[in-house]
C-alpha angles and dihedrals in degrees: 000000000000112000114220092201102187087065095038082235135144104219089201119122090226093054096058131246127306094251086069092044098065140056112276086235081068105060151047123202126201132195106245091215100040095062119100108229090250100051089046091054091051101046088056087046091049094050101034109042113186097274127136099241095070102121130171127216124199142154103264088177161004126220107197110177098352091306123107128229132184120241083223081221094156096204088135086077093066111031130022114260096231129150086025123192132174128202114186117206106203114210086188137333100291102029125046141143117263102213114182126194125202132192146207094040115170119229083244089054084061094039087052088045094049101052088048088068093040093050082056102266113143119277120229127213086258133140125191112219143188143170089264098030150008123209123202108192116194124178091281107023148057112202118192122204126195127171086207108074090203090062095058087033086059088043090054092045085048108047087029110173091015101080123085112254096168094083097059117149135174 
């Protein structure tokens, strides 16, 4: 498990996603499909400024008994793999999660990222983070996590009657 502290998430795929792991106060959730090309631009624009501390994090493989496997995440067709690291978190001694971290995205690189999963490419276990958000993106949905409550409350004033209330939880 790799621990994004700033967020207070496990980024860990038993442990759930990050939408489950937070307070529903810190976070906003939108319907990938539902998003007209324009809002969902915006949104990523709103949340991801052009600023040099933008990463991703996202399982690269698999070792299953000593042997290593890609993840096959695909995430190198959309975004250059540059500033790569790799943390391995072992189960046991033959079989363990590689987790890999970049850094300096640009918010295009996740809105690139982001329509490829929305034209039907394959998602990734992947989050986008930054000091103020961090964004999980699944084949039908975009979740949006802030420590600040103020940040997601201003979200949810701004793109009023677009995000997905039907997933609340407590």
């Amino acid at each position: 498990m790799v621990q994004l502290k700033d967020f207070m998430i496990d980024f860990d795929y038993t442990k759930g996603i990050p939408f489950f792991q937070v307070h529903q106060n810190n976070i906003i959730r939108f319907d990938l499909y539902e998003l007209s090309l324009a809002d969902f631009k915006s949104i990523i624009n709103e949340v991801f400024p052009e600023r040099k501390d933008i990463n991703a994090i996202f399982i690269s493989a698999y070792i299953f008994n000593g042997k290593r496997r890609s993840a096959k995440s695909r995430v190198g067709r959309t975004f250059q793999l540059n500033n790569w690291k790799e943390y391995i978190v072992a189960e046991d001694k033959n079989n363990a999660v590689v987790y890999a971290s970049i850094k300096n995205l640009s918010s295009n690189d996740i809105y690139n990222y982001c329509l490829s999963i929305r034209k039907g490419g394959r998602p990734a276990y992947i989050s986008f983070y930054s000091n103020d958000y961090l964004l999980y993106v699944s084949t039908d949905v975009i979740d949006i996590v802030s420590n600040d409550t103020m940040n997601i409350a201003k979200l949810k004033d701004d793109y009023n009657g677009l995000y997905d209330t039907y997933y609340a939880h407590q």
